[in-house]
N, C-alpha and C positions, 0 to 999 in steps of 0.2 A: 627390817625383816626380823621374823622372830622363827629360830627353831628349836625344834619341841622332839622330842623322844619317847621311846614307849617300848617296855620289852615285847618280842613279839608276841608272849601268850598272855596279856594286859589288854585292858580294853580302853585307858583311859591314856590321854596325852597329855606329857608333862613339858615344862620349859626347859629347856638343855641349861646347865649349868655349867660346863665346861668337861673336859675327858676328862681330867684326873677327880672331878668329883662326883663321876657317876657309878652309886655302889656294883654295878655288873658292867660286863665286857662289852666294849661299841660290840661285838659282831653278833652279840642275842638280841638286838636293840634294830630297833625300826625309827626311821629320823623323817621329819620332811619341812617343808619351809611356807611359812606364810608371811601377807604380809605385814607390813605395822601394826597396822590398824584390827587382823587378825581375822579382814574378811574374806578374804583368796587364796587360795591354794599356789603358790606357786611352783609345790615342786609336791608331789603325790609321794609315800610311804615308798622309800628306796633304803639302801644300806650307806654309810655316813660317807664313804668315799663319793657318790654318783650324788649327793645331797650338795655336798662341799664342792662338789667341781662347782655344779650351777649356781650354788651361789658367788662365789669367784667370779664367772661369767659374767651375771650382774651385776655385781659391784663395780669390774672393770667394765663394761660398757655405760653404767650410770657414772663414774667418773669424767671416762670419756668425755663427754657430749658436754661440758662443762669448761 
């Protein structure tokens, strides 16, 4: 899964680098999640909390089943 960030008044989306290396604050920033391969949306333009739960989600349920 790959997530990507964009402040909100930006048109272009970037690859998340991690929180302590993005030059502005998670909470002006818009996040969402795709996946590997970078052709589905899995989780549509939310704030990094509601991003990061569902990814969680998936991770533990693709564990899971394993």
């Amino acid at each position: 899964m790959v997530l990507q960030y964009k402040l909100k008044t930006a048109r272009a989306w970037r690859d998340y680098p991690g929180k302590t290396k993005i030059e502005c604050d998670v909470s002006k920033c818009d996040f969402r999640l795709l996946s590997k391969d970078r052709k589905k949306i899995l989780v549509d333009k939310g704030d990094y909390e509601s991003v990061m739960t569902r990814f969680r989600q998936i991770e533990f349920f693709k564990r899971r089943g394993k």
